[in-house]
PDB file of N, CA, C and O in Angstrom:
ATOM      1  N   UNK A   1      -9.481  88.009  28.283  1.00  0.00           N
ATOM      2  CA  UNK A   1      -9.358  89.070  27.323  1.00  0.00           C
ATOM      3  C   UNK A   1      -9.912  88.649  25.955  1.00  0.00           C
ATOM      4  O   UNK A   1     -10.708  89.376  25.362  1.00  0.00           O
ATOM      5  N   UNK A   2      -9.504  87.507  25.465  1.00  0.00           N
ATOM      6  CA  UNK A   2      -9.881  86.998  24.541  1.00  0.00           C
ATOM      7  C   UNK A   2     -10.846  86.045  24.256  1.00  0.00           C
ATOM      8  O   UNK A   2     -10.732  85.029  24.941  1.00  0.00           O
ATOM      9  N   UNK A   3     -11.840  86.051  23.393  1.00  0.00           N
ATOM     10  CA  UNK A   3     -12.802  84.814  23.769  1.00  0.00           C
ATOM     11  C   UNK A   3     -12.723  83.839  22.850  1.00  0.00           C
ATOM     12  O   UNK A   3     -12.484  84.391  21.776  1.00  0.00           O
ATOM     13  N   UNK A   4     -12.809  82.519  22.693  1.00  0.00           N
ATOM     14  CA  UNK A   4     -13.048  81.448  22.481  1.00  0.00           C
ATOM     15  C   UNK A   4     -14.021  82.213  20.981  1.00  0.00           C
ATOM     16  O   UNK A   4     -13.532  82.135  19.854  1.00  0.00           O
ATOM     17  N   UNK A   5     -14.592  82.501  21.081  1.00  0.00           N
ATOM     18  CA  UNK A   5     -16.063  82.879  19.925  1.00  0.00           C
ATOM     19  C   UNK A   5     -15.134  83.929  18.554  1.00  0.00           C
ATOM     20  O   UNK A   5     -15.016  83.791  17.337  1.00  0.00           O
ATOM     21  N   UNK A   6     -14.691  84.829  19.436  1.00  0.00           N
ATOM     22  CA  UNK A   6     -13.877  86.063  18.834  1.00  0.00           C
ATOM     23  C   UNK A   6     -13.059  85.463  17.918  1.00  0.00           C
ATOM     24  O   UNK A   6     -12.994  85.952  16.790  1.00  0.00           O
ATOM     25  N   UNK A   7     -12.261  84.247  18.269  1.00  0.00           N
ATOM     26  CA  UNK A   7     -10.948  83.813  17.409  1.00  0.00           C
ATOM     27  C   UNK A   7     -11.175  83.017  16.437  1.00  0.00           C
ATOM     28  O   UNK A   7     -10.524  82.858  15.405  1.00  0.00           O
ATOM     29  N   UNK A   8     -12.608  82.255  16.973  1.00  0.00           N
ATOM     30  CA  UNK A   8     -12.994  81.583  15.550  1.00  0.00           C
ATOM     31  C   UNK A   8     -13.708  82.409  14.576  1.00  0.00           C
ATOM     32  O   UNK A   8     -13.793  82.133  13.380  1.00  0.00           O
ATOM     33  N   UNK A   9     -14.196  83.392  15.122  1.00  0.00           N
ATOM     34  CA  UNK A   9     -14.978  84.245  13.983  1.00  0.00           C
ATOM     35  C   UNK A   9     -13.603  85.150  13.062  1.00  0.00           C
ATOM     36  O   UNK A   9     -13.655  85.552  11.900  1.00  0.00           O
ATOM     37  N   UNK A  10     -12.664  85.249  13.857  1.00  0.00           N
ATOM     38  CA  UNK A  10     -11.686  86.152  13.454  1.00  0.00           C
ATOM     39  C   UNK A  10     -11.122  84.837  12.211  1.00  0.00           C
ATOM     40  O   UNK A  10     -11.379  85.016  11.020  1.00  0.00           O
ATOM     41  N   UNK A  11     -10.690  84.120  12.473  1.00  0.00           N
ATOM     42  CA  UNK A  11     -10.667  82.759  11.319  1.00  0.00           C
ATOM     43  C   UNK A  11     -11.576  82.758  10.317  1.00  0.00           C
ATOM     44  O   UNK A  11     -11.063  82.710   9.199  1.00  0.00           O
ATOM     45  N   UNK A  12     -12.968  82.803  10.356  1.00  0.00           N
ATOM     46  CA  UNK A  12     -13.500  82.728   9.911  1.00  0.00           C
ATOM     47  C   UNK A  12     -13.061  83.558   8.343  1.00  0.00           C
ATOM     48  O   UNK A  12     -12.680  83.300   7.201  1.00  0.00           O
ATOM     49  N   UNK A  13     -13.369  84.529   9.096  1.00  0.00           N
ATOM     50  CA  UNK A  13     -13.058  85.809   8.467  1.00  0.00           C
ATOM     51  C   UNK A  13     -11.578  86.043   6.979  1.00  0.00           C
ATOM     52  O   UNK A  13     -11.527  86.531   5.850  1.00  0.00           O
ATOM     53  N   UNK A  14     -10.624  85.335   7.944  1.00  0.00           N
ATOM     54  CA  UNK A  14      -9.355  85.116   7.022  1.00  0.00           C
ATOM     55  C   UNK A  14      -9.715  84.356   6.130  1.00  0.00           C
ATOM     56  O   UNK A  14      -9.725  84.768   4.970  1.00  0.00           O
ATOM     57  N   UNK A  15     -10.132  82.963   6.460  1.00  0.00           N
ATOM     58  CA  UNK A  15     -10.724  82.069   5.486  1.00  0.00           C
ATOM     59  C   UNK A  15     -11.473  82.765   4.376  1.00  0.00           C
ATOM     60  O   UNK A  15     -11.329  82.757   3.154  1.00  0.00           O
ATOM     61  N   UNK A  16     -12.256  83.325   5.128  1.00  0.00           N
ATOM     62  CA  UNK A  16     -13.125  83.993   3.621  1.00  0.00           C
ATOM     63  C   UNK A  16     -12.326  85.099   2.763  1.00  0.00           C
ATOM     64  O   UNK A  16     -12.307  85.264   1.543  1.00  0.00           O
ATOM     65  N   UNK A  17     -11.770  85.697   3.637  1.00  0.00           N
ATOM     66  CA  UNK A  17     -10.689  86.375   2.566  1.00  0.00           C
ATOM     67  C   UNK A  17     -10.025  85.835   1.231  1.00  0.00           C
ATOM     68  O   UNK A  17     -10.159  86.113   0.039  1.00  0.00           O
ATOM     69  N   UNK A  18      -9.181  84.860   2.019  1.00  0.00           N
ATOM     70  CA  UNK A  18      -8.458  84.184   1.046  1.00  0.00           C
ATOM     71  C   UNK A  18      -9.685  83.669  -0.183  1.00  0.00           C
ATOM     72  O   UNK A  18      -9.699  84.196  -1.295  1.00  0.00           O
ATOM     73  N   UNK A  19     -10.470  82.805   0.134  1.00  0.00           N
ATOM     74  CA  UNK A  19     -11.587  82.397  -0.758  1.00  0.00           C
ATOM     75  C   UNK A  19     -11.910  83.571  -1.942  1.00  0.00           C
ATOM     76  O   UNK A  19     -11.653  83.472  -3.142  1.00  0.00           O
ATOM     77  N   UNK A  20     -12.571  84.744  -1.224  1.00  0.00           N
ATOM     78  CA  UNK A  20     -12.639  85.935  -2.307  1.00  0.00           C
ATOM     79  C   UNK A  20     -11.552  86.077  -2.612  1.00  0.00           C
ATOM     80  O   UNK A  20     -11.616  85.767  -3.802  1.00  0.00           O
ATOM     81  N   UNK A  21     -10.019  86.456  -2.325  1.00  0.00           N
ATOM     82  CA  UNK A  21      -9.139  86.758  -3.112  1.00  0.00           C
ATOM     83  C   UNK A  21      -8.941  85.637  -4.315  1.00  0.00           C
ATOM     84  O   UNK A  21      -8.687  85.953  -5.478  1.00  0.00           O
ATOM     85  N   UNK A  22      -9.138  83.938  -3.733  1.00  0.00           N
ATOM     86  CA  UNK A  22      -8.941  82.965  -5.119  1.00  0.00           C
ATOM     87  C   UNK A  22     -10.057  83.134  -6.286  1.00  0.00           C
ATOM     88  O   UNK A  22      -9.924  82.899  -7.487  1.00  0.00           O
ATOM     89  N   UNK A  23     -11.429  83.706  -5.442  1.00  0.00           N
ATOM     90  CA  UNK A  23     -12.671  83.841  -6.954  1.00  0.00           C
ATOM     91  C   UNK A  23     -12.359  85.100  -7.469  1.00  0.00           C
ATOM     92  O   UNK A  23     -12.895  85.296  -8.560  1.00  0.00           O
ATOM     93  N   UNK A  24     -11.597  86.122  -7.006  1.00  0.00           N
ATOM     94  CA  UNK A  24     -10.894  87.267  -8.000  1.00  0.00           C
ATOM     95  C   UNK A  24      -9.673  87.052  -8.662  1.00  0.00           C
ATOM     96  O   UNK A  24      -9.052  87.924  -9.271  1.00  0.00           O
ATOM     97  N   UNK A  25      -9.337  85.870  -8.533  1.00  0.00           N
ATOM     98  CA  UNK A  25      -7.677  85.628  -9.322  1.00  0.00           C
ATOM     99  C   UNK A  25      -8.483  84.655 -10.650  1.00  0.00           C
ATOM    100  O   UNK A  25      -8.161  84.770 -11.833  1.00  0.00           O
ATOM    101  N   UNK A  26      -9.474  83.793 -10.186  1.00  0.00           N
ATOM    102  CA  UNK A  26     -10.229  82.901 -10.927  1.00  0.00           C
ATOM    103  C   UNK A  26     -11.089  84.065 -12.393  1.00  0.00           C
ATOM    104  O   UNK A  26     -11.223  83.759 -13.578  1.00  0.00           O
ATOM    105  N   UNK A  27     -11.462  85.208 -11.781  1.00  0.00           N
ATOM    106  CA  UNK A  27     -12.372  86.227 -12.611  1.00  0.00           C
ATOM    107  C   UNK A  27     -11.410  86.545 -13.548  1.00  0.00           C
ATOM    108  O   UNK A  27     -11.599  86.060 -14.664  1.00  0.00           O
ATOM    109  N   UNK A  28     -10.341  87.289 -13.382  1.00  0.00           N
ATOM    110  CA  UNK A  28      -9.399  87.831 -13.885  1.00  0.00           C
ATOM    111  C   UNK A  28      -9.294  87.251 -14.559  1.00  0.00           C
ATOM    112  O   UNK A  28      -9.992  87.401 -15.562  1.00  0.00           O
ATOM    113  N   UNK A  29      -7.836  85.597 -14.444  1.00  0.00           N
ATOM    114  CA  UNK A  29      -7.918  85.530 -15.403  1.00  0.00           C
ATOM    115  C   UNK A  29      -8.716  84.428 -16.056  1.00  0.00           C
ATOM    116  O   UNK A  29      -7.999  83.739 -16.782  1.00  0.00           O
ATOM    117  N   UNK A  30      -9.465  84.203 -16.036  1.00  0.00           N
ATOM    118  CA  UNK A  30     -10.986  84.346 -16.845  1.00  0.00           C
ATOM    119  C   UNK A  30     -11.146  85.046 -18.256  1.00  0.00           C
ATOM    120  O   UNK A  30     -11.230  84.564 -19.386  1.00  0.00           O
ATOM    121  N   UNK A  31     -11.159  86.403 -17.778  1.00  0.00           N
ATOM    122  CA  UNK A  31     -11.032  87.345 -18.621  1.00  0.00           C
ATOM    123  C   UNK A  31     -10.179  87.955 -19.286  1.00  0.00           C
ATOM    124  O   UNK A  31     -10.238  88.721 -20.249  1.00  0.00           O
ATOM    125  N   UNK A  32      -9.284  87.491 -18.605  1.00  0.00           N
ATOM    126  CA  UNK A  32      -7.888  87.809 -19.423  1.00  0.00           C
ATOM    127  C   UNK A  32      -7.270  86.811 -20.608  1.00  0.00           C
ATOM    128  O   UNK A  32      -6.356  87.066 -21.392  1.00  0.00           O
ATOM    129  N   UNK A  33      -7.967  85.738 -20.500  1.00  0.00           N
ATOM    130  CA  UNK A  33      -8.000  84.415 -21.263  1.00  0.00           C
ATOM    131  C   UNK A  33      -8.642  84.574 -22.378  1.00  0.00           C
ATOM    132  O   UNK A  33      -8.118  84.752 -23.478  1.00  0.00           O
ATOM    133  N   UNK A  34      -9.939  84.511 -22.109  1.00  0.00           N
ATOM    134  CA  UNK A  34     -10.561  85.026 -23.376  1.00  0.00           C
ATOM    135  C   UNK A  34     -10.441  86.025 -24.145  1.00  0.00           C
ATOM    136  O   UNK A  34     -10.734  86.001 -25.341  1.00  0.00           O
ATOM    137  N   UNK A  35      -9.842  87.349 -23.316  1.00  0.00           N
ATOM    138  CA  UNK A  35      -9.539  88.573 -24.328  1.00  0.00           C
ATOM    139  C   UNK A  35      -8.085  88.121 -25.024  1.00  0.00           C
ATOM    140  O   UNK A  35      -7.909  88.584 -26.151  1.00  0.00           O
ATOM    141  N   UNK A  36      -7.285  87.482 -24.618  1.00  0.00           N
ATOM    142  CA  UNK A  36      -6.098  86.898 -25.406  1.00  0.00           C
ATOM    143  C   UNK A  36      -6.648  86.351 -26.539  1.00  0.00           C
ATOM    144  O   UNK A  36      -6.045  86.607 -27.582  1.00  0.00           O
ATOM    145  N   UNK A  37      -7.892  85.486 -26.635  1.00  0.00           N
ATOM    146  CA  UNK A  37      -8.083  84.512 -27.272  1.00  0.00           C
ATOM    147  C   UNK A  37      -8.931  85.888 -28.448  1.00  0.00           C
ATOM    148  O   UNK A  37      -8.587  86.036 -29.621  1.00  0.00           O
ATOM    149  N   UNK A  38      -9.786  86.539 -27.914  1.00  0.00           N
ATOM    150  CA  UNK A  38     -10.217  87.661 -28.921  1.00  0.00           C
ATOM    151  C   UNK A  38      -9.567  88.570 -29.622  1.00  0.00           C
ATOM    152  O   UNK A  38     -10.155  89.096 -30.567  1.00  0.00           O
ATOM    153  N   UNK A  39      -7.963  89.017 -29.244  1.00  0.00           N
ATOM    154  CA  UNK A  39      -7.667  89.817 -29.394  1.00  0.00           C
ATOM    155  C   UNK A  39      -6.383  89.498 -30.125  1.00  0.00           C
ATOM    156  O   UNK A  39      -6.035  90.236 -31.047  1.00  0.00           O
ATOM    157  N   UNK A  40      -5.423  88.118 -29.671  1.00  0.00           N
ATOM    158  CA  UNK A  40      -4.650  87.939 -30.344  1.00  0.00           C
ATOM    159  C   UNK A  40      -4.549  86.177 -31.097  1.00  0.00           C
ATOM    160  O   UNK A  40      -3.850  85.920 -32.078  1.00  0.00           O
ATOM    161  N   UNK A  41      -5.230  85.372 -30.516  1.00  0.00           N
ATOM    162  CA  UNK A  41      -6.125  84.173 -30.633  1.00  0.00           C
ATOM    163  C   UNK A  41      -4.812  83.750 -32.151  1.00  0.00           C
ATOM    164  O   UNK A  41      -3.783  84.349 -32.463  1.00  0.00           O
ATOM    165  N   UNK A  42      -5.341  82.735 -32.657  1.00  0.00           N
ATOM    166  CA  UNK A  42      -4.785  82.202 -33.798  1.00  0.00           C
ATOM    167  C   UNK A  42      -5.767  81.754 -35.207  1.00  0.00           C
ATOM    168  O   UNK A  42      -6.645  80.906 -35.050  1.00  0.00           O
ATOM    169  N   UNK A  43      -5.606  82.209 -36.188  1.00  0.00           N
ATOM    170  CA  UNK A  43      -5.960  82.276 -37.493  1.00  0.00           C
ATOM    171  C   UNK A  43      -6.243  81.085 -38.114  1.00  0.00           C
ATOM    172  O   UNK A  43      -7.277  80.574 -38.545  1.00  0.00           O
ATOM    173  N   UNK A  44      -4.940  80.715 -38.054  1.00  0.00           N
ATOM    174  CA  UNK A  44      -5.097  79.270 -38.712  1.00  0.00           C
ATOM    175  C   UNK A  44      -5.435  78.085 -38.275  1.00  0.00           C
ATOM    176  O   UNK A  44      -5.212  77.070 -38.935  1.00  0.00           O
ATOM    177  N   UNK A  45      -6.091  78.076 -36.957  1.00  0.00           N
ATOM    178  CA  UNK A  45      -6.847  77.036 -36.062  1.00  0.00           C
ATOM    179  C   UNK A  45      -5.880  75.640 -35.519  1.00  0.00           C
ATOM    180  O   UNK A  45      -6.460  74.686 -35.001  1.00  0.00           O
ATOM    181  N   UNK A  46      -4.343  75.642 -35.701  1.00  0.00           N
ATOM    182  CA  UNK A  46      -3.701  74.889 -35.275  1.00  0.00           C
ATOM    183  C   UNK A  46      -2.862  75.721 -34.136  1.00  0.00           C
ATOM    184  O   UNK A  46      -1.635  75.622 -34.145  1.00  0.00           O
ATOM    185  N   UNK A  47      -3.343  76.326 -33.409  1.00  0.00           N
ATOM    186  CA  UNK A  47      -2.817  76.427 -32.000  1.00  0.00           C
ATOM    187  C   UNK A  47      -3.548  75.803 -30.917  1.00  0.00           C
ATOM    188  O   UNK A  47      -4.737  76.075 -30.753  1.00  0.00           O
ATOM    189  N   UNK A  48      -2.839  74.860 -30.047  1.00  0.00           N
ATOM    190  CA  UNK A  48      -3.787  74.125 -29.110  1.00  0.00           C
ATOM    191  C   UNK A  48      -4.581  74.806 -28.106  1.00  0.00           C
ATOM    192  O   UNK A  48      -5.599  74.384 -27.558  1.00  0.00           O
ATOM    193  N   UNK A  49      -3.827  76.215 -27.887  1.00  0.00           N
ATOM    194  CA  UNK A  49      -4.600  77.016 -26.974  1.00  0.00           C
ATOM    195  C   UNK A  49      -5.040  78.188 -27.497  1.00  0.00           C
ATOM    196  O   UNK A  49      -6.076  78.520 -26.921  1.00  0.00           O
ATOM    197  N   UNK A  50      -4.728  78.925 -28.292  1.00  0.00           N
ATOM    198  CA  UNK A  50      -5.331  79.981 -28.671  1.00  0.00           C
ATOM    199  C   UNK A  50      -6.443  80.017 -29.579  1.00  0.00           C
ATOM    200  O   UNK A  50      -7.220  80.967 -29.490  1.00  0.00           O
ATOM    201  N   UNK A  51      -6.654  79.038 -30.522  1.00  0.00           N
ATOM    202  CA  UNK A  51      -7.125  78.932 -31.146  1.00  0.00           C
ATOM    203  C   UNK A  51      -9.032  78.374 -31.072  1.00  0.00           C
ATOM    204  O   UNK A  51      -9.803  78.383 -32.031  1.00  0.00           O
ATOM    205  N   UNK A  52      -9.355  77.941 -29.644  1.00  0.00           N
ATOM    206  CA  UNK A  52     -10.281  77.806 -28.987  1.00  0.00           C
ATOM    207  C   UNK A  52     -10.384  78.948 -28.025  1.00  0.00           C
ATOM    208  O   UNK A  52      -9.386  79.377 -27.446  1.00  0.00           O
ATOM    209  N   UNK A  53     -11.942  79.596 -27.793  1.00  0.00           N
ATOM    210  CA  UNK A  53     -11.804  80.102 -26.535  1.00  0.00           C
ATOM    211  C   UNK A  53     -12.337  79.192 -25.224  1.00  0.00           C
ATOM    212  O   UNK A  53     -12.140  79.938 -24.265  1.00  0.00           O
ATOM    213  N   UNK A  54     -12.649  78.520 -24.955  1.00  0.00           N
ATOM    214  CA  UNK A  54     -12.485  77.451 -23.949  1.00  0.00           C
ATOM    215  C   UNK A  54     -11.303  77.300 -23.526  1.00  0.00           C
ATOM    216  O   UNK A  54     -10.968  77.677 -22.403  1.00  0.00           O
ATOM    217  N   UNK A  55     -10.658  76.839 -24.199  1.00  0.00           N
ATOM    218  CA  UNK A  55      -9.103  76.459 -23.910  1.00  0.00           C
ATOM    219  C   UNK A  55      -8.198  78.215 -23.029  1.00  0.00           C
ATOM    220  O   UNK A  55      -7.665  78.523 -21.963  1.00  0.00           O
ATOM    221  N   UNK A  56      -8.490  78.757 -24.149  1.00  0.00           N
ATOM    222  CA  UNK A  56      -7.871  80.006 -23.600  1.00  0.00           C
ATOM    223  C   UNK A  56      -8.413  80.731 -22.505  1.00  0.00           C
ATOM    224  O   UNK A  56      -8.024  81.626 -21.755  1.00  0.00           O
ATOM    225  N   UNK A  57      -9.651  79.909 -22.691  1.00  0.00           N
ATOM    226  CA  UNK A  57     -10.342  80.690 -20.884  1.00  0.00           C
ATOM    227  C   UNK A  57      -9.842  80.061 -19.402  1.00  0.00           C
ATOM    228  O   UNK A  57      -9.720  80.577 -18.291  1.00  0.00           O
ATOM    229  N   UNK A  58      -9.590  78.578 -19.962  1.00  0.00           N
ATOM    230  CA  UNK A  58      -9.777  77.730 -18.909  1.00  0.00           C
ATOM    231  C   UNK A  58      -7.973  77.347 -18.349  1.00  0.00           C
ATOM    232  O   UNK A  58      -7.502  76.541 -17.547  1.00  0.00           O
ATOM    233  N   UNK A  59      -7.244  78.631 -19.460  1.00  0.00           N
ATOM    234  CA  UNK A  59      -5.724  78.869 -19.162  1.00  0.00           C
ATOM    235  C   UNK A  59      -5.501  79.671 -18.410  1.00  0.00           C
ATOM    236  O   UNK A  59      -4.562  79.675 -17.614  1.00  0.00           O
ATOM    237  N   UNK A  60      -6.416  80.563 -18.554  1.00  0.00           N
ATOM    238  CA  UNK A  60      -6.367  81.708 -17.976  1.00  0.00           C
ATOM    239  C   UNK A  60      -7.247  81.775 -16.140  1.00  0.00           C
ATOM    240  O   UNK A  60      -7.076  82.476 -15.144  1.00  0.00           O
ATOM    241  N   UNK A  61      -7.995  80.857 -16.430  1.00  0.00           N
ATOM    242  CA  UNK A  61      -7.829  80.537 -15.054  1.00  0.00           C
ATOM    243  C   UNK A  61      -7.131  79.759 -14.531  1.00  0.00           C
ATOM    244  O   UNK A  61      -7.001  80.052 -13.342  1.00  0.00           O
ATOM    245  N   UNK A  62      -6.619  78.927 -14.796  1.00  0.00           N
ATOM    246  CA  UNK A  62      -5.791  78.401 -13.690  1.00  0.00           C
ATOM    247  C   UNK A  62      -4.292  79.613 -13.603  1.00  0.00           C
ATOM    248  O   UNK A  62      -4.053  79.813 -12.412  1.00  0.00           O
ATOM    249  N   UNK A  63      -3.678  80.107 -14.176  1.00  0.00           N
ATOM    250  CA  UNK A  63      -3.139  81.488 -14.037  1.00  0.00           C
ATOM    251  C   UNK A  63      -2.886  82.427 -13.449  1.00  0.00           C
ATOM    252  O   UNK A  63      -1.882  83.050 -13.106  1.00  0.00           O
ATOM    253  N   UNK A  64      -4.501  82.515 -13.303  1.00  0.00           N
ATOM    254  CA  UNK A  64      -5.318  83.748 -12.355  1.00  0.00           C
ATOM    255  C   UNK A  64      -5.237  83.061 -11.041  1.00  0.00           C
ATOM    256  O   UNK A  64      -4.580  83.468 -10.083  1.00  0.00           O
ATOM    257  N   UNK A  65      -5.993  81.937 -11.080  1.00  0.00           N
ATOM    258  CA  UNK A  65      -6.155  81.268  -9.637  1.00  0.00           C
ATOM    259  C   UNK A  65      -4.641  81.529  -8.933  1.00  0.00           C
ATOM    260  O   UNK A  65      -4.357  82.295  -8.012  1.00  0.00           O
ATOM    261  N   UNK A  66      -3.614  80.449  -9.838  1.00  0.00           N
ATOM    262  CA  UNK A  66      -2.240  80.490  -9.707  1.00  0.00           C
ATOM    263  C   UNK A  66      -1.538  81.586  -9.096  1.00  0.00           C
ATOM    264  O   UNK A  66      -0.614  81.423  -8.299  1.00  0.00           O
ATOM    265  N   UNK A  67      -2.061  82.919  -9.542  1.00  0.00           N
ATOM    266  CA  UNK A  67      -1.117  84.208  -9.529  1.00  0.00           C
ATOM    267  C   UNK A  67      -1.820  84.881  -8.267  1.00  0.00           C
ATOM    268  O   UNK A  67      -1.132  85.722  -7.689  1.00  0.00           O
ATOM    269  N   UNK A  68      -3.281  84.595  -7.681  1.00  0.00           N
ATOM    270  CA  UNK A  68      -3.962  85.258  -6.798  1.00  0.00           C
ATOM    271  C   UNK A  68      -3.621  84.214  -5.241  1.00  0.00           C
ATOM    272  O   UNK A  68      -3.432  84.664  -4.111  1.00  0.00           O
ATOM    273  N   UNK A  69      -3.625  83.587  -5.422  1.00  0.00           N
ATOM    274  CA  UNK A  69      -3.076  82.082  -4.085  1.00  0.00           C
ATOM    275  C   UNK A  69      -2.216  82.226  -3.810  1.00  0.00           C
ATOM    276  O   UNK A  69      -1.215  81.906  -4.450  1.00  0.00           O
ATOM    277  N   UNK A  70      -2.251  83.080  -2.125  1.00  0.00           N
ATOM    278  CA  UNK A  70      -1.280  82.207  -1.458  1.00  0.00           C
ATOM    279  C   UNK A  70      -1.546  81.385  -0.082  1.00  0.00           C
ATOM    280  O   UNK A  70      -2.318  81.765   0.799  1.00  0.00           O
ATOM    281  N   UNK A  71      -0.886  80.365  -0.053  1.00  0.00           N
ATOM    282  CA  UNK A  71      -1.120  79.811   1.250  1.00  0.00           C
ATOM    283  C   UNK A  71      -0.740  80.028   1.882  1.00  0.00           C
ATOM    284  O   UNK A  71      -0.826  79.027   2.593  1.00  0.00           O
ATOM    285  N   UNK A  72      -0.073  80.913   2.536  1.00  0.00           N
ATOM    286  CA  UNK A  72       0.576  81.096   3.968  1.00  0.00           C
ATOM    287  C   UNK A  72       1.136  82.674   3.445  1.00  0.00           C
ATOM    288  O   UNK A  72       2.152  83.084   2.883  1.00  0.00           O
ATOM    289  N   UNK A  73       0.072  83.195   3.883  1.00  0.00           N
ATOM    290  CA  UNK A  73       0.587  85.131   3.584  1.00  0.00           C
ATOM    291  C   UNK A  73       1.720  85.400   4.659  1.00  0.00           C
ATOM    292  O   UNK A  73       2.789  85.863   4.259  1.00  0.00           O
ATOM    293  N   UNK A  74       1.566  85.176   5.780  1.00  0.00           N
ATOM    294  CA  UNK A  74       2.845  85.503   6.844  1.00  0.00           C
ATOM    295  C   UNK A  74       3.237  84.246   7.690  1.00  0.00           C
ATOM    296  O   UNK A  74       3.130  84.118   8.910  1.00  0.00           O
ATOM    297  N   UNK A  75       3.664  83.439   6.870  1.00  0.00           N
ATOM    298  CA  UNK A  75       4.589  82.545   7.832  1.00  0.00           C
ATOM    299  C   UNK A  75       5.724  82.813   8.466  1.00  0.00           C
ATOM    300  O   UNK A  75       6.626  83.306   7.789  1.00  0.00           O
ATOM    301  N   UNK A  76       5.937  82.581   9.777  1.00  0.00           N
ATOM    302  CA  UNK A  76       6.886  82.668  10.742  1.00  0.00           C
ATOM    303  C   UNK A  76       8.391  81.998   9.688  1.00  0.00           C
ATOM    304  O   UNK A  76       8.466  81.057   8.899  1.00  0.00           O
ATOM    305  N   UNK A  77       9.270  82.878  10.103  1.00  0.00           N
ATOM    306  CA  UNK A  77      10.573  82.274   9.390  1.00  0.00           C
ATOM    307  C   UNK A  77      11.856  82.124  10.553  1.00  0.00           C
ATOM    308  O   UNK A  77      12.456  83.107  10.989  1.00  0.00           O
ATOM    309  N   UNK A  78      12.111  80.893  10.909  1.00  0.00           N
ATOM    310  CA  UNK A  78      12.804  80.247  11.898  1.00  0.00           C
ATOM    311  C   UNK A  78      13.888  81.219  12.362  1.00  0.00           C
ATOM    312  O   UNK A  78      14.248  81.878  11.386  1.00  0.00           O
ATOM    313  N   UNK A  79      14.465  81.522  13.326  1.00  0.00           N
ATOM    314  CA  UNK A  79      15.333  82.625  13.657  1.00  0.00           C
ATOM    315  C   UNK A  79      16.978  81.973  13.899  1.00  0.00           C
ATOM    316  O   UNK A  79      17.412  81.663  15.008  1.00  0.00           O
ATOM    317  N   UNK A  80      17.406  81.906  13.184  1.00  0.00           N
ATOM    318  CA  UNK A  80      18.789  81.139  13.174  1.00  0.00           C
ATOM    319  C   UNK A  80      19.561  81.945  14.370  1.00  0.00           C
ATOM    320  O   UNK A  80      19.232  83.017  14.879  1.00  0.00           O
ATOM    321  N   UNK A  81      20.960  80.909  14.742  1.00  0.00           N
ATOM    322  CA  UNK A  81      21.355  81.274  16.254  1.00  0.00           C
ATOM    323  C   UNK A  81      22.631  82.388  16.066  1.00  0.00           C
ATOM    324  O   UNK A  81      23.175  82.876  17.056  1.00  0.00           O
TER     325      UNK A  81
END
């Protein structure tokens, strides 16, 4: 019924999912980093993160990455007796 070819392509497939879902958590916040940093950022140049946009970009991705990742979308959960 099932083939050998089918299940790895069907893998395949998940794999790449997840991948695009982490380079859209990575985009986001990306952009959500830097518009913090444009929009509410810091004045007086002694904030360690706002006050650069590098910094505030490169917060905002790990964030994004952070908030878009997961590793195990449906893990089995043990059935107690």
């Amino acid at each position: 019924m099932f083939r050998y070819l089918d299940m790895e392509k069907l893998i395949q497939n998940i794999k790449s999912f997840l991948n695009l879902r982490l380079l859209i958590g990575v985009v986001v916040g990306a952009v959500a980093g830097y518009a913090y940093y444009y929009f509410v950022g810091c004045a007086s140049g002694t904030c360690a993160i706002t006050s650069n946009p590098v910094n505030s970009t490169l917060y905002g991705v790990l964030f994004g990455a952070l908030l878009f990742y997961k590793k195990n979308p449906e893990k089995e959960k043990p059935e107690a007796d």
